[in-house]
N, CA, C, O and CB atoms as a CASP TS submission, in Angstrom:
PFRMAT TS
TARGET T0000
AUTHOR 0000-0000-0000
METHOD Language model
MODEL 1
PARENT N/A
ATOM      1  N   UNK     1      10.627 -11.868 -28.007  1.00  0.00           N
ATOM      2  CA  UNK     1       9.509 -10.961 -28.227  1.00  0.00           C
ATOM      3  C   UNK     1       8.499 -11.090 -27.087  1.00  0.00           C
ATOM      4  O   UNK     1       7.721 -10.283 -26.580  1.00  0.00           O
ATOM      5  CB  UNK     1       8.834 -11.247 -29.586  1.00  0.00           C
ATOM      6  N   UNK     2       8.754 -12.288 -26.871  1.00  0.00           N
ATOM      7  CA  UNK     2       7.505 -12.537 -25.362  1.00  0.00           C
ATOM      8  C   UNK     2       7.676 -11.899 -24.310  1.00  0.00           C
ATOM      9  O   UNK     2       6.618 -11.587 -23.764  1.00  0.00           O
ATOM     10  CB  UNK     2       7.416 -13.939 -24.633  1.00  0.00           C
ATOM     11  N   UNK     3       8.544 -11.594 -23.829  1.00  0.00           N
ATOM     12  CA  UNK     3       9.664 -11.136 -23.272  1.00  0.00           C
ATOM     13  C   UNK     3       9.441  -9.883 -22.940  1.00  0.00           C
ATOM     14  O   UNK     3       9.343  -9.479 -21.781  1.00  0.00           O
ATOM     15  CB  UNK     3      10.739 -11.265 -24.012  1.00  0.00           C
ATOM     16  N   UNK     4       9.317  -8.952 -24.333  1.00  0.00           N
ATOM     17  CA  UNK     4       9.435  -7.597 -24.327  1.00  0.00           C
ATOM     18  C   UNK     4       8.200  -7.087 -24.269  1.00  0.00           C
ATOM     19  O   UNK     4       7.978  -5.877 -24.244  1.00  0.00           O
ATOM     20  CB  UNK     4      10.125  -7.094 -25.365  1.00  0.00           C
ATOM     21  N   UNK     5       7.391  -7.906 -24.246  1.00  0.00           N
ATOM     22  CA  UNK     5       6.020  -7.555 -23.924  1.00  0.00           C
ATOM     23  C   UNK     5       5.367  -7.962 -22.847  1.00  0.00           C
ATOM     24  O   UNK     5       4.306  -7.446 -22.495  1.00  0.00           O
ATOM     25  CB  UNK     5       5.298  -7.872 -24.783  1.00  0.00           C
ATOM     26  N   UNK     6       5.890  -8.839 -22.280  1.00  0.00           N
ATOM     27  CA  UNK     6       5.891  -9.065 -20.660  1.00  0.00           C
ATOM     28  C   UNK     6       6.443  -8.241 -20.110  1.00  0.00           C
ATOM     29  O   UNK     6       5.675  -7.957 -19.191  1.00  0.00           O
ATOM     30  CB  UNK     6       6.443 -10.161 -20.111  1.00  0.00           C
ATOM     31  N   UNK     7       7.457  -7.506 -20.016  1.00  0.00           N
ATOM     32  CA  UNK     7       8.244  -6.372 -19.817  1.00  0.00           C
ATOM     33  C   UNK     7       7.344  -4.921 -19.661  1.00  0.00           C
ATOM     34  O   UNK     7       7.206  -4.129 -18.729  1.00  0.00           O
ATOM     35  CB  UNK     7       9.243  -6.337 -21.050  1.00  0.00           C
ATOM     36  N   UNK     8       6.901  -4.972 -20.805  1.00  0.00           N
ATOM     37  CA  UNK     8       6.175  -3.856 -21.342  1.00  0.00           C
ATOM     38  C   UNK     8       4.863  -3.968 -20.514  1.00  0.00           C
ATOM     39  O   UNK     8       4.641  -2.829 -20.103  1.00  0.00           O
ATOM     40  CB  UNK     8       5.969  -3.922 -22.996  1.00  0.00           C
ATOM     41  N   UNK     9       4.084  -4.645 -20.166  1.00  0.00           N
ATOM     42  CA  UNK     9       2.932  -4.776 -19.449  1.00  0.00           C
ATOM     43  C   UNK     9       3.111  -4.372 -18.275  1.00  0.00           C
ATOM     44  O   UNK     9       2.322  -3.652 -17.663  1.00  0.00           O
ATOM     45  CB  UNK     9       2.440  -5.932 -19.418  1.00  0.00           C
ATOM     46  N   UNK    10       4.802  -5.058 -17.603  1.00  0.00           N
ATOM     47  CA  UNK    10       4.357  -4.967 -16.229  1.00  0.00           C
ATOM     48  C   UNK    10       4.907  -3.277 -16.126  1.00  0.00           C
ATOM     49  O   UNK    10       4.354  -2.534 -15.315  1.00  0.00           O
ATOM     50  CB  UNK    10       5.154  -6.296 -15.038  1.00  0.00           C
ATOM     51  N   UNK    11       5.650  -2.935 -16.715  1.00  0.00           N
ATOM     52  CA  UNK    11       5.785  -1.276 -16.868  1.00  0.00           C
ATOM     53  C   UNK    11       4.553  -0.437 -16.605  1.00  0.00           C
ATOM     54  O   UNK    11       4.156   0.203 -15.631  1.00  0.00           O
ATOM     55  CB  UNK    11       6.199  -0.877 -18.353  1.00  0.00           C
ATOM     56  N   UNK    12       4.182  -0.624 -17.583  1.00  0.00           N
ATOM     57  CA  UNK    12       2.751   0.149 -17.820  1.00  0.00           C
ATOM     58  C   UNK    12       2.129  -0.152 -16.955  1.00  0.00           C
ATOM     59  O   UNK    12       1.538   0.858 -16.573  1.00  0.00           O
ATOM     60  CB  UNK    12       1.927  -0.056 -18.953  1.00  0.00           C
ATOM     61  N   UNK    13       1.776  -1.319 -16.126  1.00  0.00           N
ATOM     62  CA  UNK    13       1.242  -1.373 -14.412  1.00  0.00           C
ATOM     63  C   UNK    13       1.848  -0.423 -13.498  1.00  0.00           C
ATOM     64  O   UNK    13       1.110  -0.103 -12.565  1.00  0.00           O
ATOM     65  CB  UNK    13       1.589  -2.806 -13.656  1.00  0.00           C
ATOM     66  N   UNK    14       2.834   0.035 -13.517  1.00  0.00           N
ATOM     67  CA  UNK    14       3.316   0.058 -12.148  1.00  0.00           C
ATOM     68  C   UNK    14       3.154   1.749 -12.452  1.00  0.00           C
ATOM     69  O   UNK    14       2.920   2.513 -11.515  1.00  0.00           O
ATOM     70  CB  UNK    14       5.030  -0.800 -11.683  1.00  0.00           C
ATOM     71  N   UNK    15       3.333   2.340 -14.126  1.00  0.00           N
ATOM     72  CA  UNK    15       3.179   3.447 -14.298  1.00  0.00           C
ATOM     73  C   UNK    15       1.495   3.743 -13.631  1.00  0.00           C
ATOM     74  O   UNK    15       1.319   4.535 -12.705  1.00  0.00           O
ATOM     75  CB  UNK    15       3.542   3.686 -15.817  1.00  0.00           C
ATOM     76  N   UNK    16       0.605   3.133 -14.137  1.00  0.00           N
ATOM     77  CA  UNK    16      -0.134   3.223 -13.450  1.00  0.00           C
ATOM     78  C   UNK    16      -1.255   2.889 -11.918  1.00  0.00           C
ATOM     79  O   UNK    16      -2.450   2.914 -11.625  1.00  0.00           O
ATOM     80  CB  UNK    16      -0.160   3.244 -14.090  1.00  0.00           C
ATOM     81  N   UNK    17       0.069   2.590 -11.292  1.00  0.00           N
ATOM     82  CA  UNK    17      -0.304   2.153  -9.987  1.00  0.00           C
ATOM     83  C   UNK    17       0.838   3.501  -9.326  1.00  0.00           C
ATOM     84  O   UNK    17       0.786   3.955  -8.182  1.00  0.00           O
ATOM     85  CB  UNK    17       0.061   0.164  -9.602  1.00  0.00           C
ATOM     86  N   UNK    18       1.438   3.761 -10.000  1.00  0.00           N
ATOM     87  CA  UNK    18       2.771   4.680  -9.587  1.00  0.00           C
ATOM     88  C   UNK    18       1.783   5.938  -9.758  1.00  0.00           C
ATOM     89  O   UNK    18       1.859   6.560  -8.699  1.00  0.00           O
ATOM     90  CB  UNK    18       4.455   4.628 -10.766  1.00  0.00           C
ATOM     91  N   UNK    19       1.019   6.490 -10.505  1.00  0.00           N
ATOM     92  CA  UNK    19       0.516   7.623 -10.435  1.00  0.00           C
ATOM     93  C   UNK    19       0.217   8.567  -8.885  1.00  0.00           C
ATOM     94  O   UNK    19       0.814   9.618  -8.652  1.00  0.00           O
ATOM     95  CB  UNK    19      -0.591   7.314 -11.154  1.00  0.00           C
ATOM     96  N   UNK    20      -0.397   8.199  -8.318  1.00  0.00           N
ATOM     97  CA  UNK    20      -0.593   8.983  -7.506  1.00  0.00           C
ATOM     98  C   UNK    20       0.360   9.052  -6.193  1.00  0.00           C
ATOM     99  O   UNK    20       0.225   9.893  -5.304  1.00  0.00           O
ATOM    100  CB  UNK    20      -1.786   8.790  -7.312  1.00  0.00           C
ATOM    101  N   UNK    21       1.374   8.003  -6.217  1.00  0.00           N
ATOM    102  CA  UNK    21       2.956   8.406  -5.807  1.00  0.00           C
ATOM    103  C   UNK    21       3.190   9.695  -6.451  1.00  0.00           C
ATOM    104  O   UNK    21       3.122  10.826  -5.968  1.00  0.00           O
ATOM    105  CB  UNK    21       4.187   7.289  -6.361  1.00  0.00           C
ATOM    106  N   UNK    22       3.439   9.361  -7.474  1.00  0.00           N
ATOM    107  CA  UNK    22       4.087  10.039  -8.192  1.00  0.00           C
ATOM    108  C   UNK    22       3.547  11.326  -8.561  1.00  0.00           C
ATOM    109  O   UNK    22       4.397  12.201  -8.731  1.00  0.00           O
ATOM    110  CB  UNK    22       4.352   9.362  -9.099  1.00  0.00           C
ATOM    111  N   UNK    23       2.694  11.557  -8.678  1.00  0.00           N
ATOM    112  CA  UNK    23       1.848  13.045  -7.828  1.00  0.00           C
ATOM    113  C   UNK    23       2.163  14.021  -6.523  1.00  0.00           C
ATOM    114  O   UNK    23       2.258  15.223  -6.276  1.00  0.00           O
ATOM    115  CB  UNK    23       0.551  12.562  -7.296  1.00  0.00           C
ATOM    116  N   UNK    24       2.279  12.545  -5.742  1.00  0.00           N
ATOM    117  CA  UNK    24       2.598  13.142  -4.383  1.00  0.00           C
ATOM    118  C   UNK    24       4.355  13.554  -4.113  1.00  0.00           C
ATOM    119  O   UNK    24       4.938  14.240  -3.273  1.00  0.00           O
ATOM    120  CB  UNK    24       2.062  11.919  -3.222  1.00  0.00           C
ATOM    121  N   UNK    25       4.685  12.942  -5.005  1.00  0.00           N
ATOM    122  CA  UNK    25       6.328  13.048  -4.925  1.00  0.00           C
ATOM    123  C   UNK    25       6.529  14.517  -5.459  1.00  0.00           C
ATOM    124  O   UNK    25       7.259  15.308  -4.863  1.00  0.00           O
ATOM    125  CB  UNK    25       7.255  11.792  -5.984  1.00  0.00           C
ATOM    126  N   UNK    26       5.792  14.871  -6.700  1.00  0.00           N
ATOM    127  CA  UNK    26       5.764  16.440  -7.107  1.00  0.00           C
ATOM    128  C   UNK    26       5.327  17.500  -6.345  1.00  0.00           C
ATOM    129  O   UNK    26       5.617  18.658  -6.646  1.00  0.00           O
ATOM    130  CB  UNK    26       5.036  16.643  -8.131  1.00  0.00           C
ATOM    131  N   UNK    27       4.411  17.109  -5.034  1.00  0.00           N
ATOM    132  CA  UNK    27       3.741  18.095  -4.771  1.00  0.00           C
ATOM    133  C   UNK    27       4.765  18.317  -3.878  1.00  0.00           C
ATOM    134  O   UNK    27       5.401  19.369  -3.822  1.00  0.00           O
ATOM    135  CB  UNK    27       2.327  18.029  -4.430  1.00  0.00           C
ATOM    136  N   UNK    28       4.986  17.111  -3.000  1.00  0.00           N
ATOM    137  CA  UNK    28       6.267  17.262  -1.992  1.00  0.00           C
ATOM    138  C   UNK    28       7.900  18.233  -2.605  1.00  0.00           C
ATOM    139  O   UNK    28       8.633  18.859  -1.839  1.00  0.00           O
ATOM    140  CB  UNK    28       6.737  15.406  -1.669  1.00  0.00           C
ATOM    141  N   UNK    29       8.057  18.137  -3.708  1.00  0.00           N
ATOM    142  CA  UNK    29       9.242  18.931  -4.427  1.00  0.00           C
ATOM    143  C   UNK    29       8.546  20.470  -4.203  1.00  0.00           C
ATOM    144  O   UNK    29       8.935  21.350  -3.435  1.00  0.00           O
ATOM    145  CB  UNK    29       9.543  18.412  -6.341  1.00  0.00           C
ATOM    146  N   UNK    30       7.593  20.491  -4.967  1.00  0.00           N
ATOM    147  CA  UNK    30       7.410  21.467  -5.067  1.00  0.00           C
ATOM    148  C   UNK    30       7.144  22.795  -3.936  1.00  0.00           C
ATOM    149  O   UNK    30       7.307  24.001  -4.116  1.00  0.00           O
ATOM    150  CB  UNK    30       6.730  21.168  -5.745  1.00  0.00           C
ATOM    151  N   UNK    31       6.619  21.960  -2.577  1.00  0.00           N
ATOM    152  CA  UNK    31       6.925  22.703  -1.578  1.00  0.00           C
ATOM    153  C   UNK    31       8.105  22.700  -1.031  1.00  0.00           C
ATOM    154  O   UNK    31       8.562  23.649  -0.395  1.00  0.00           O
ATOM    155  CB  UNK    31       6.222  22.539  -0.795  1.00  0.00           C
ATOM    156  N   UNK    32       8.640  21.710  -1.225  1.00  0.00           N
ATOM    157  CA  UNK    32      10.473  22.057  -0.930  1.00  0.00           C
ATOM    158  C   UNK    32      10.747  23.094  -1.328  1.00  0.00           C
ATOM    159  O   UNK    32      10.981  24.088  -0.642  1.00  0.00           O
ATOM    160  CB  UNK    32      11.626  21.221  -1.600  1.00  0.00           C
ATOM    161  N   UNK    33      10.762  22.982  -2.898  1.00  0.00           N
ATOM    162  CA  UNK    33      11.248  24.411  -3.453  1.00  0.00           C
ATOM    163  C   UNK    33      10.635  25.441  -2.965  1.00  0.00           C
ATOM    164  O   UNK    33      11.289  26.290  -2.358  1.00  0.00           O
ATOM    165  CB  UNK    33      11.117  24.605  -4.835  1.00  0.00           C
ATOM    166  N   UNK    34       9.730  25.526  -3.075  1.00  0.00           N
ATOM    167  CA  UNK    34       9.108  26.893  -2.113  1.00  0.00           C
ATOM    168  C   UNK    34       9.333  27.625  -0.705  1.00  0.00           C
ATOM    169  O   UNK    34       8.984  28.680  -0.174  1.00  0.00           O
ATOM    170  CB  UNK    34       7.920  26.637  -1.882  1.00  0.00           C
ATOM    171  N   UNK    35       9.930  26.754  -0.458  1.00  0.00           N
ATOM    172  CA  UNK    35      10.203  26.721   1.186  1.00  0.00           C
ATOM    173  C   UNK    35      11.611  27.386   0.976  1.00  0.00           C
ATOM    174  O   UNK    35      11.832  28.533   1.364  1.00  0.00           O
ATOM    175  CB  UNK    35      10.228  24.960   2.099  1.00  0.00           C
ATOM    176  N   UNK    36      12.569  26.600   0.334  1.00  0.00           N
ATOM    177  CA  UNK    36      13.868  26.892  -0.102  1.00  0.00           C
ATOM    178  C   UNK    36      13.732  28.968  -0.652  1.00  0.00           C
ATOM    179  O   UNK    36      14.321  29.964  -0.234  1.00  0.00           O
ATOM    180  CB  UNK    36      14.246  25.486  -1.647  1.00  0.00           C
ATOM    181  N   UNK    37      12.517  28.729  -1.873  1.00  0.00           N
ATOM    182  CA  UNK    37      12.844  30.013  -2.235  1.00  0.00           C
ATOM    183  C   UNK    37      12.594  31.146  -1.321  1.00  0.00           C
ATOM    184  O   UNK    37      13.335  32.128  -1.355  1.00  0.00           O
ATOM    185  CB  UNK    37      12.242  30.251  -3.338  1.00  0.00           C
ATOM    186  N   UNK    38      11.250  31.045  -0.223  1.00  0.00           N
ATOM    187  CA  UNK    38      11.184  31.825   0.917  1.00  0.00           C
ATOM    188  C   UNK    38      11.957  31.935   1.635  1.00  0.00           C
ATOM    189  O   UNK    38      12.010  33.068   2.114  1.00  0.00           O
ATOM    190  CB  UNK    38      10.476  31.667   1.533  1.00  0.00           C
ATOM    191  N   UNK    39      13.021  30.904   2.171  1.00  0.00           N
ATOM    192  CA  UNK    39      14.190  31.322   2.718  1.00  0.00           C
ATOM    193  C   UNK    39      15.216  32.229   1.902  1.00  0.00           C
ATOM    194  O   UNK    39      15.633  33.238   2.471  1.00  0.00           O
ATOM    195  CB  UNK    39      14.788  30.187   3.100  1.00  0.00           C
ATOM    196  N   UNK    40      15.539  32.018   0.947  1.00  0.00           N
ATOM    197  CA  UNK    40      16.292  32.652   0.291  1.00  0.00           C
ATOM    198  C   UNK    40      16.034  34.269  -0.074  1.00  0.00           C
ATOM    199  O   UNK    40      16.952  35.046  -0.335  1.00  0.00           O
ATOM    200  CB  UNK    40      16.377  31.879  -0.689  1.00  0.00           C
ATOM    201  N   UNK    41      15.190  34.484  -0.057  1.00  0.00           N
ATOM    202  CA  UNK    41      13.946  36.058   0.077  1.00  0.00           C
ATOM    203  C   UNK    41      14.489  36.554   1.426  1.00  0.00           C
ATOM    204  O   UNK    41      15.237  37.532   1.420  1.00  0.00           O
ATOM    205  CB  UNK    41      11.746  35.663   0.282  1.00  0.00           C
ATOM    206  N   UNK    42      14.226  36.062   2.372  1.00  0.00           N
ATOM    207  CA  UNK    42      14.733  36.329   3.228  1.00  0.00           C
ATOM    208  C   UNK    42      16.197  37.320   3.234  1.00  0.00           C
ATOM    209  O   UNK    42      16.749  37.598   4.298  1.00  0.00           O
ATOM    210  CB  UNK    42      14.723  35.216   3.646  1.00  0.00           C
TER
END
């Protein structure tokens, strides 16, 4: 049980140390895709 909550803590750190990665990782997709779909318009 100690265990799984040591587990669980350091998760929830990294989720929130990961946030604004992880922001930036979406924004970066998301102009991919965009880029992708303007070519494809083309």
């Amino acid at each position: 049980m100690k265990s799984f909550i040591t587990l669980l803590i350091t998760a929830a750190l990294f989720v929130l140390v990961g946030c604004n990665t992880v922001k930036g990782v979406g924004q970066d997709l998301q102009k991919a895709g965009s880029s992708i779909e303007d070519a494809a318009k083309k």
